[in-house]
N, C-alpha and C positions, 0 to 999 in steps of 0.2 A: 488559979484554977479557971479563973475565966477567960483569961486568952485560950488556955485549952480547949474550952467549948466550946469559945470561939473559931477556932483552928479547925478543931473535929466538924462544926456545921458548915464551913468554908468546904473541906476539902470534899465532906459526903456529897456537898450540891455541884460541886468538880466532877467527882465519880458518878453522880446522876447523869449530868451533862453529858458527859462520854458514853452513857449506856443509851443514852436518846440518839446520840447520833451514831453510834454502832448498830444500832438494832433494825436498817434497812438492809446490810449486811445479812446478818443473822436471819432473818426475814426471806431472803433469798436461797442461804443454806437451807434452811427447812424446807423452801418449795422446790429444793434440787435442780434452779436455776443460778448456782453462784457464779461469778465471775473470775478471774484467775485469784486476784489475794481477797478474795470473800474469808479463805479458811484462815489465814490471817487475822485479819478485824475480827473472825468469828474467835479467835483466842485472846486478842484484847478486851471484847466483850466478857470473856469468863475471867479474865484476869479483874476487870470494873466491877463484875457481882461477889468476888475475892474482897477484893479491899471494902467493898460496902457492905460485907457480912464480917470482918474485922472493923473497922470505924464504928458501924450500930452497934458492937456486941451480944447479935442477934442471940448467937450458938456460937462457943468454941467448937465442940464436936461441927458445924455447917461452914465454920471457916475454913477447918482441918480438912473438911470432903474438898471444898469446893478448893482450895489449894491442890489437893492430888489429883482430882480428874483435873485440873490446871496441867499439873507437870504432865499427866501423861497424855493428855490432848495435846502440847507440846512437843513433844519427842515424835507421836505418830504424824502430827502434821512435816514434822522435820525432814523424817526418813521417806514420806511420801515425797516431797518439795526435792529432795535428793537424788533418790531414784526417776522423778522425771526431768530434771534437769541436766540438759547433755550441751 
């Protein structure tokens, strides 16, 4: 069990790490100055607050949301990235 903890505080401070360095990104998106893959890193960012609301076990119901607005911020990012891609 305690390599487990272990593991679990390793990887949370991983998925921190990644949300600090996404979040000039996201940062950008909000002020409706993104750059071309802003909307990119803006979906690795929700996929990083995903897995740190799974690792905490903050809310299963808050993993469950933040997993579905995942997939489908996904998919609209896709079919937009597709249709402007010629």
């Amino acid at each position: 069990m305690l390599l487990a903890d272990a593991l679990r505080g390793a990887a949370l401070c991983a998925w921190l790490f990644c949300l600090a360095c996404l979040s000039p990104a996201v940062w950008r998106i909000l002020r409706r100055r993104g750059r071309y893959l802003d909307p990119i890193w803006g979906l690795v960012f929700m996929l990083a607050i995903n897995r740190v609301t799974f690792i905490t076990r903050l809310s299963l119901e808050l993993s469950h949301l933040t997993a579905g607005l995942l997939a489908i911020a996904m998919g609209a990012v896709t079919l937009s990235f597709q249709r402007h891609d010629r």
